[in-house]
SEKE-48569 format. One record per residue (C-alpha): residue in three letters; x, y, z. Coordinates in steps of 0.02 Angstrom, whole numbers, plus 50000, padded with zeros to 5 digits. Layout:
residues N
ALAXYZ...
END
This chain:
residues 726
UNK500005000050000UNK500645017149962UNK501425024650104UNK500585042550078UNK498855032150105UNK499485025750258UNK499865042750321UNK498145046850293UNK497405033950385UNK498485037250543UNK498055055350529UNK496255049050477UNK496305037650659UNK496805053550757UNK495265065850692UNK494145048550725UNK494745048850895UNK494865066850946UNK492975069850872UNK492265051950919UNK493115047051064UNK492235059651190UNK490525053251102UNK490595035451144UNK489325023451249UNK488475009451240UNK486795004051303UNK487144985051317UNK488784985951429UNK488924983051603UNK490095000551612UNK489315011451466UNK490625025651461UNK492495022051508UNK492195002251449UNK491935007751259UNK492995020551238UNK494485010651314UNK494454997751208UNK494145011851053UNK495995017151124UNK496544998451095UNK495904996550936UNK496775015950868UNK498425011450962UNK498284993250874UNK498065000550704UNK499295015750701UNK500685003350751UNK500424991150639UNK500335003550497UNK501935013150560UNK502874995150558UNK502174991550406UNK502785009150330UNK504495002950409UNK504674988350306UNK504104997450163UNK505595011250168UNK506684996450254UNK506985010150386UNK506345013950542UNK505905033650572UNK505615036450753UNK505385053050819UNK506375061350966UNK505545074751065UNK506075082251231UNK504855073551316UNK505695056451271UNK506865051851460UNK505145054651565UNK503955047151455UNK505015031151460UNK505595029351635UNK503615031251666UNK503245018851573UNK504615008251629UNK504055011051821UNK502315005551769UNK503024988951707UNK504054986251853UNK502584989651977UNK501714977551874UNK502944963551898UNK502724967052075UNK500964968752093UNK499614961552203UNK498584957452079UNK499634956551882UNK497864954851811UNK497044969551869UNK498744978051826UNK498824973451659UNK497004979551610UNK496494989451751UNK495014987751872UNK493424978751817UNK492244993651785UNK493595006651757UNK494994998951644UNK495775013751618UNK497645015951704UNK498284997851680UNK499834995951605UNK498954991551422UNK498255007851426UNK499735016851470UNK500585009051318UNK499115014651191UNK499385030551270UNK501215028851228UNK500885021851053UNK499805036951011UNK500885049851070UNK502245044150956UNK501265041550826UNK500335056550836UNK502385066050835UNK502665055650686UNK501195059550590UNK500835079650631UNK501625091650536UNK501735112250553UNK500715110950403UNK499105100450482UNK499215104850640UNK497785114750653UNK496715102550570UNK496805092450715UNK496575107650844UNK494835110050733UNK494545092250768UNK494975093750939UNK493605106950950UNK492485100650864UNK492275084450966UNK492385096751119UNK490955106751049UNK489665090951002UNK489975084251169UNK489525098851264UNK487975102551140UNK487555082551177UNK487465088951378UNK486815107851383UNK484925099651372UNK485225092551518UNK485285106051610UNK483495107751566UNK482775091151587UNK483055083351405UNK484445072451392UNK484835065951209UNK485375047851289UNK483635045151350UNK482915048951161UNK484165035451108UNK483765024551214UNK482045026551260UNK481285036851118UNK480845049951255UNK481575067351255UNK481735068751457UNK482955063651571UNK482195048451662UNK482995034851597UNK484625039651720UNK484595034451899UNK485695048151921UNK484915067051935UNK485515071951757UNK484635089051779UNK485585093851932UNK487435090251893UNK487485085651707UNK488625071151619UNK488285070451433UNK489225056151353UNK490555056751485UNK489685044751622UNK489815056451777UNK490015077151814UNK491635078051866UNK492315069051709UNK491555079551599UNK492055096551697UNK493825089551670UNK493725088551501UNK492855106251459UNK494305112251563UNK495495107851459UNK494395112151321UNK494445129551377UNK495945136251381UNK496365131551215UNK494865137751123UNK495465153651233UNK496795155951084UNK495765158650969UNK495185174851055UNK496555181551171UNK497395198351075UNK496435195650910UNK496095208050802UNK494435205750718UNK493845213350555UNK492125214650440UNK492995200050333UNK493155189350484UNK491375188350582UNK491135171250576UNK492585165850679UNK492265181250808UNK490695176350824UNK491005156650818UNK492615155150968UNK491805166351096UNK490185156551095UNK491055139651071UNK492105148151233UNK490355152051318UNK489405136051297UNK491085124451349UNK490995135751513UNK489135134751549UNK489345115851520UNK490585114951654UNK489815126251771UNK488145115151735UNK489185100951799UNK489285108151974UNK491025100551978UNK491805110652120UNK493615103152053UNK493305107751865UNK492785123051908UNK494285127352004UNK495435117451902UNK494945130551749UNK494675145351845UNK496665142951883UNK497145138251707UNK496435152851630UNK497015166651757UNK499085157351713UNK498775158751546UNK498325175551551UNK499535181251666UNK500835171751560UNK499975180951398UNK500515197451485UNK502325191251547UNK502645190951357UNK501755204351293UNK501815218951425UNK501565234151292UNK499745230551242UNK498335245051185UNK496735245951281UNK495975238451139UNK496955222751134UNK496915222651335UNK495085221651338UNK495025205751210UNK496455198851310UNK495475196651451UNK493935191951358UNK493955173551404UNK494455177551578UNK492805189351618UNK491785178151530UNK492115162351627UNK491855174851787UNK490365183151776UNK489685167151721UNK490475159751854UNK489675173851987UNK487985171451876UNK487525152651883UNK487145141852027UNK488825130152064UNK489785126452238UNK491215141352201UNK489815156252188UNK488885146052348UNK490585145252450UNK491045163352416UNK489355171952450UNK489245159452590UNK490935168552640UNK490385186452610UNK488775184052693UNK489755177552872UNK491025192352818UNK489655204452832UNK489015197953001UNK487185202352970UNK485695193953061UNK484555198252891UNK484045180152804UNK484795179852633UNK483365166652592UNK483825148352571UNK485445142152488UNK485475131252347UNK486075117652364UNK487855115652277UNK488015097752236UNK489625093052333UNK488615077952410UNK488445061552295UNK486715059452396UNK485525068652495UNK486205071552675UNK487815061452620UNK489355066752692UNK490305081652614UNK491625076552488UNK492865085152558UNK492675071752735UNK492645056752612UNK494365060952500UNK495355066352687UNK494965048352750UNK495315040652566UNK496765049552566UNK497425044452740UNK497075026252674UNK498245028952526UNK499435034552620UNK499585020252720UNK499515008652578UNK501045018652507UNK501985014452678UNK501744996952651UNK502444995552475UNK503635011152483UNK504465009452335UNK503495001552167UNK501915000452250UNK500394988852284UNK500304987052096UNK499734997051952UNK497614998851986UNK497534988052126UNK496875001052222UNK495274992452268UNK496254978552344UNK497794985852452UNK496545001852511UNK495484988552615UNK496904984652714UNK497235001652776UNK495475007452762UNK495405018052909UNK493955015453032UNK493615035853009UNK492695028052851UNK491425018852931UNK490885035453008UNK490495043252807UNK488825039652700UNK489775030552582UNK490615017852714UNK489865002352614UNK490495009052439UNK492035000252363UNK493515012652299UNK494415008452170UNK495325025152162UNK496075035052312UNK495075051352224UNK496745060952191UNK497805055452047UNK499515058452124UNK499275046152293UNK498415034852171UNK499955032452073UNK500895035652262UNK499965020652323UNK499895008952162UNK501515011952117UNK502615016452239UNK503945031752258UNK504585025452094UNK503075027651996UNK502485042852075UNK504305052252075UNK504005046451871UNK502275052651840UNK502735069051914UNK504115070351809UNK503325066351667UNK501995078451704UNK502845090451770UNK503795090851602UNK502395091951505UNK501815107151577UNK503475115451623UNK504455113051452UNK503475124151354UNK503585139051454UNK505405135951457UNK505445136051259UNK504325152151276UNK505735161251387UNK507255153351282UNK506325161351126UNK506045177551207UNK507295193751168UNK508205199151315UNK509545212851356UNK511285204851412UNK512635216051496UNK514135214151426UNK516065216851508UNK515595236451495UNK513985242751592UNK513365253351465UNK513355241751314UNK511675228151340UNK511705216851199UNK509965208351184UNK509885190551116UNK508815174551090UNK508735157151084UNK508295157550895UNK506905165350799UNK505715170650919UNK504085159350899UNK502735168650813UNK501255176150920UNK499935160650880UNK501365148550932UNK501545156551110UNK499695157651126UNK499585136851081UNK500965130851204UNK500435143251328UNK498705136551319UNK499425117051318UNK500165119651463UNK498785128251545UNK497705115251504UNK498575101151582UNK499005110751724UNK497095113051754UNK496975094151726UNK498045092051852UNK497255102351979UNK495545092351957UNK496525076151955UNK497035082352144UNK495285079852177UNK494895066052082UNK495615053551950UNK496025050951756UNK494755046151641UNK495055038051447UNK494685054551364UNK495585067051481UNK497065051451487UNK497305051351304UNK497395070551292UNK498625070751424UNK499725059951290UNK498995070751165UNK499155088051201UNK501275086651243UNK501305080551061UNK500555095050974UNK501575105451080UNK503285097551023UNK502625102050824UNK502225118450882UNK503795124150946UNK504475111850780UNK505725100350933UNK505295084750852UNK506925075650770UNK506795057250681UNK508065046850721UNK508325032050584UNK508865015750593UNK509175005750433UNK508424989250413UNK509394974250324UNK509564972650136UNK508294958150141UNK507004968850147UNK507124974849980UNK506344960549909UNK504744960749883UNK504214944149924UNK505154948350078UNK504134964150146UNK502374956050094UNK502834940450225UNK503174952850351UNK501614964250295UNK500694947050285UNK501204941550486UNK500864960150532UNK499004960650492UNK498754944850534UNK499264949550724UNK498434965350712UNK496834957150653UNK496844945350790UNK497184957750910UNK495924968150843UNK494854952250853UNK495424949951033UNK494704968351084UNK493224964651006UNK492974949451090UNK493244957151259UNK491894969251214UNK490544956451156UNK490904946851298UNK490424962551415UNK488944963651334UNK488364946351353UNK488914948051527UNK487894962351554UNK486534954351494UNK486774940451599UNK486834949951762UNK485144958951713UNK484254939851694UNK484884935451873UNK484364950751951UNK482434946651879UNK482874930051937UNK483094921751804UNK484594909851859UNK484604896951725UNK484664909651585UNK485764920351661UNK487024906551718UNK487244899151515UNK487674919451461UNK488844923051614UNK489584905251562UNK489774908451391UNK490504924751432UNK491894917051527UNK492234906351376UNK492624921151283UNK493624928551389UNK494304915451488UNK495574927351595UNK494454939151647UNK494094933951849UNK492574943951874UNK491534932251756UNK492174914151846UNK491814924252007UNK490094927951952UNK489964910451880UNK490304905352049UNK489214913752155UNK487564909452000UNK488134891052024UNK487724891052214UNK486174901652183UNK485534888252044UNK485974872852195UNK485084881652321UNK483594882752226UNK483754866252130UNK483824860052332UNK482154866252353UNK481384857952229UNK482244841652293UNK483424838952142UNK484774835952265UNK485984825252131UNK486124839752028UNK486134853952168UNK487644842852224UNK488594842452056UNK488104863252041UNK488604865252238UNK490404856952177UNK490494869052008UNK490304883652129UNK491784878952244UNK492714874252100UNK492644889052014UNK492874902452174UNK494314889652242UNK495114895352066UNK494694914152078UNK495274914052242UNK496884906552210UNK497214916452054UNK496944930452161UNK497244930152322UNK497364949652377UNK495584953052285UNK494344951652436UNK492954955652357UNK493194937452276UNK493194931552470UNK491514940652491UNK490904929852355UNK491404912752439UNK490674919252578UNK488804921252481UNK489274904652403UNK489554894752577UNK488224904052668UNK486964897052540UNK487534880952516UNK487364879652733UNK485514882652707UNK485694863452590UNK486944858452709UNK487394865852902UNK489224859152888UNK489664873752746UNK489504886652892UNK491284882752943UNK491964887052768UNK490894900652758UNK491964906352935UNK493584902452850UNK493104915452708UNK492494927952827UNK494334927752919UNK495314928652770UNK494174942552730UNK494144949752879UNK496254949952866UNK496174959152704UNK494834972852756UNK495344974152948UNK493934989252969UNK492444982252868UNK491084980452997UNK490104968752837UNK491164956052893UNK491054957353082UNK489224956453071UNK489314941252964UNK490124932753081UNK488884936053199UNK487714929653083UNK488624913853070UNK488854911853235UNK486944914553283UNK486544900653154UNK487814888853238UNK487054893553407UNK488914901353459UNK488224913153577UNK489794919753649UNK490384921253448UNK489014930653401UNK489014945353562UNK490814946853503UNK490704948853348UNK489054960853364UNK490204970253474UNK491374972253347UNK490434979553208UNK490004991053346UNK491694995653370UNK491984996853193UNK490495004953166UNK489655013653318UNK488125024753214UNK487535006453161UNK485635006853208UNK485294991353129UNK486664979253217UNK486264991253374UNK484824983453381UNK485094966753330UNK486214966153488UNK484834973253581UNK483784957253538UNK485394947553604UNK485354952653777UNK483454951053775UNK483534933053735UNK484874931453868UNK483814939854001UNK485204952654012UNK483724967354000UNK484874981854087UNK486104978353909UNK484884975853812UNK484094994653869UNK485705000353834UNK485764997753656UNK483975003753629UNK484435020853733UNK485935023353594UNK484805019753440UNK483715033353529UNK485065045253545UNK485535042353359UNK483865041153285UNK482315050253414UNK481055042953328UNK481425025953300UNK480015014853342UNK480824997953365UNK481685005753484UNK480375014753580UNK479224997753559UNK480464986753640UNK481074999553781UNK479264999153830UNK479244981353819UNK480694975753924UNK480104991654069UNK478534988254067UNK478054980054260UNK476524968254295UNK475174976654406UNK475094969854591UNK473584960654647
END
């Protein structure tokens, strides 16, 4: 094939993915955001290697390029590979966490793949065809969520044929998502989004000829702010809030001697994104008026406040609480594995160990985290002081470097041996004005993605323009090289390069095949999930089987198959099939004694043997002590899960273990003291064992925690009531 068409179609894959990418979900997935467009990061990284080898053997050279961003990329990369050799879990660190995917090491190497590629195959001459594109797909994904806003969400036409916003669980109106999956991913995206279409205003002159574009930027500027500020994302709002006021202040470092005129369109974007800011209803204008209305120390009502969306639920606890016990969590994981980590995205594993009891205390105390909620202890705790001193490099680089080639461009006065003789000089040409205004606003952007990634974590869009971004700034300030190695004479032949063309597609094809697969089996095991929560176990066990069978490495399926295969025995039990409940009882153990020994540090898989042996004890009483075994080795991964505690207790009130079961209730108590629930429960305990002075005790503290409780006002009466005297 000719080599200019293969040019096209990597430059072809990069406008796919900058306009697409953003766009993608599915309906029939089990994760309908990050899941597709992961694997749509696969498939591009899978295809513009192949076709760069294949251009390789075609000019029997190989042309790679050399930027200054080179040393930190790699050692990155080559921390995340040795964290994975270490890990906890390889699996999980090779493709990431079930339901996230992105950050395992495969996606870091797409992301690695595309930034070279994307070096290799921009040009001075296209770049700004791919800034357009960048925009573009910006400015349909932010159209897809402004209805939102106002009650009509396009997903819900797709998918239900009705223009509302009811087919979410989540309150779409109230903190919008679009095709992102969740507010805060899509603030961090139209944060980097906004900078950058900031260039195409900042110190323009605008003329007659030109009305389209002054009319087009400043509203593509407006809508990708009200989007954000829709979002209600406290850490996307802040994150470009600070990238705008650097970028202007670095606008003015390097231009000080402006007119009025120019001043004023300057600081266009920056006014905008404030007075909308001080305008609509999001947590920053909340907190400050909140501020200047204690400031002003008046007694006068300044009528209710609304409410600013920091809270995942109503009367949850603030997210600032949750991320300072997360965070003290990931600390301690990072003092257990100081130097590569627990393993790349094994978060949700080594967290549980260190989970500090502080958490049992928050709203979301039952919730699993697979992320520590800031993207620098997340790498801290996954991967160690290695991979964290790396990722701040490499960041830090990515950010940093272009300024630098900003100042080193820059005319400046030098003084010479004689004081009155100033010789002014520069690194080369200077770089012309729309040059400065790009890498300034590259910069900016990731910087801003950096400050919401304090607050949060990396998603597959804002990932892949972290990659992105660094390489449109090297072809901006024109530091790419090519370094080119020759390839052996034998390549000339013909028949020679189509073998090696011939075993290159084939591999990409099956790896292409292999992605696909991964998806489709998703899908089927999405399906299958939704059949066995309407109950229907014997259809949904075949399609969570047959997804195992396509992807036979994937854990979460044989852990699901598992747990159906107990839930079929219990119920074939019941119906007094007890030959095959046996052989289904067996399949279950089978397959969770394989999970479990494949992976060992995962204990949600031990929470799944536990379901599996506390069913099978209703067939047969002698599965309780297995059932006790899980619970322990549970109970030594997750140290401060009060779940486990109280299954115990449950285990031990079904063995008739009384002195097992006080202890145990006692210890979710400990764990967990604001538990109404298991309060009770050990209420009912000391009842049964005439102990009624306890047993008032508990009630009185379920009282103190909830007034109005009526079990516990029924049962306090009960237990003081006194029989009349005759």
């Amino acid at each position: 094939m000719n080599s200019r068409v293969l040019q096209k179609i990597q430059a072809g894959t990069f406008h796919f993915l900058l306009v697409i990418l953003p766009l993608v979900f599915t309906i029939s997935n089990d994760e309908l955001f990050e899941f597709p467009k992961m694997l749509l990061i696969y498939a591009a990284a899978l295809v513009l290697l192949s076709i760069w080898i294949i251009r390789s053997i075609q000019t029997q050279k190989i042309a790679i390029p050399r930027t200054p961003f080179d040393l930190p990329i790699l050692l990155f990369v080559g921390s995340q590979i040795l964290s994975t050799v270490f890990s906890i879990d390889p699996h999980t660190s090779l493709y990431g966490y079930y339901s996230r995917f992105n950050g395992g090491l495969f996606s870091v190497l797409s992301y690695t793949i595309l930034f070279y590629s994307a070096a290799d195959i921009i040009t001075k001459e296209n770049l700004n065809w791919f800034i357009k594109s960048f925009f573009l797909g910006a400015g349909l994904t932010a159209l897809y969520a402004f209805p939102e806003h106002f009650g009509h969400s396009p997903s819900c036409l797709l998918i239900t044929g009705s223009f509302d916003a009811h087919c979410w669980v989540q309150d779409v109106q109230t903190r919008v998502f679009g095709t992102l999956g969740q507010p805060n991913w899509l603030a961090a995206y139209m944060a980097v989004a906004l900078p950058l279409v900031a260039t195409k205003i900042i110190g323009r002159k605008w003329s007659v000829d030109k009305l389209f574009p002054a009319v087009l930027w400043p509203l593509a500027f407006a809508l990708y702010a009200l989007v954000l500020l829709y979002t209600k994302s406290r850490s996307g709002i802040l994150a470009a809030g600070i990238a705008l006021t650097v970028q202007i202040v670095v606008f003015f470092l390097v231009r000080p001697h402006q007119k009025i005129k120019d001043i004023s369109s300057s600081l266009f974007p920056f006014i905008v994104f404030a007075l909308l800011t001080l305008c609509i209803t999001n947590p920053v204008k909340d907190k400050l008026f909140s501020i200047l209305h204690i400031s002003s120390q008046t007694s006068v009502s300044t009528g209710q406040t609304q409410p600013s969306g920091t809270q995942l639920e109503s009367g949850g606890s603030e997210s600032g609480d949750i991320r300072r016990v997360v965070w003290t969590g990931a600390l301690r994981v990072w003092q257990r594995y100081p130097i590569f980590g627990s393993g790349v995205e094994t978060f949700a594993y080594s967290y549980y160990k260190d989970r500090p009891k502080e958490h049992n205390l928050l709203s979301e105390w039952d919730f699993l985290y697979n992320k520590a909620h800031n993207e620098f202890l997340n790498y801290l705790a996954t991967t160690g002081i290695v991979g964290f001193g790396l990722y701040i490099s490499m960041y830090g680089s990515f950010i940093l470097l272009p300024f630098w080639w900003i100042y080193r461009k820059q005319p400046r006065s030098v003084l010479s041996g004689h004081r009155s003789i100033a010789i002014e000089v520069t690194d080369t040409e200077p770089y012309s004005f729309s040059t400065i205004l790009f890498l300034t606003a590259g910069s900016c952007a990731l910087l801003g993605l950096g400050v919401s990634n304090f607050f949060g974590f990396s998603t597959v869009v804002v990932s892949f323009l972290t990659f992105f971004l660094p390489a449109l700034t090297v072809i901006s300030a024109n530091k790419k090289r090519i370094l080119t190695i020759h390839l052996p004479t034998l390549l000339k032949d013909t028949w020679v390069q189509r073998i090696f063309i011939g075993i290159v597609l084939f591999c990409t094809l099956s790896s292409l095949f292999s992605v696909f697969s991964m998806w489709d089996a998703d899908r089927i095991y999405a399906k299958g999930k939704g059949l066995l929560d309407q109950s229907e176990l014997q259809s949904g066990a075949l399609l969570i089987q047959e997804a195992a069978k396509r992807v036979p490495n994937e854990p979460v399926y044989e852990d699901k198959l598992s747990a159906t295969a107990a839930e079929l025995s219990y119920a074939l039990s019941a119906s007094a099939d007890s030959t095959s409940a046996a052989a289904l009882a067996q399949t279950a153990i089978d397959h969770s004694d394989a999970v479990i020994t494949a992976h060992p540090a995962n204990v949600n898989f031990y929470k799944t043997r536990v379901h599996i042996f506390t069913l099978l004890a209703q067939i047969s009483p002698v599965f309780y002590d297995e059932a006790t075994k899980a619970l322990l080795a549970a109970l030594d991964l997750s140290p401060t899960d009060p779940k486990l505690t109280h299954n115990l207790a449950f285990i031990a009130k079904a063995q008739g273990k009384t002195a097992d079961q006080e202890k145990y209730l006692k210890e979710t108590l400990e764990l967990r003291p604001i538990d109404i629930s298991t309060r009770l429960e050990l209420g009912a305990f000391y009842e049964e064992q005439k102990r009624i002075d306890d047993a008032k005790t508990q009630y009185q503290a379920v009282l103190q925690l909830d007034p109005e409780n009526a079990s516990a006002k029924t049962r306090i009466a009960s237990i003081s009531a006194v029989p009349k005297k005759k």
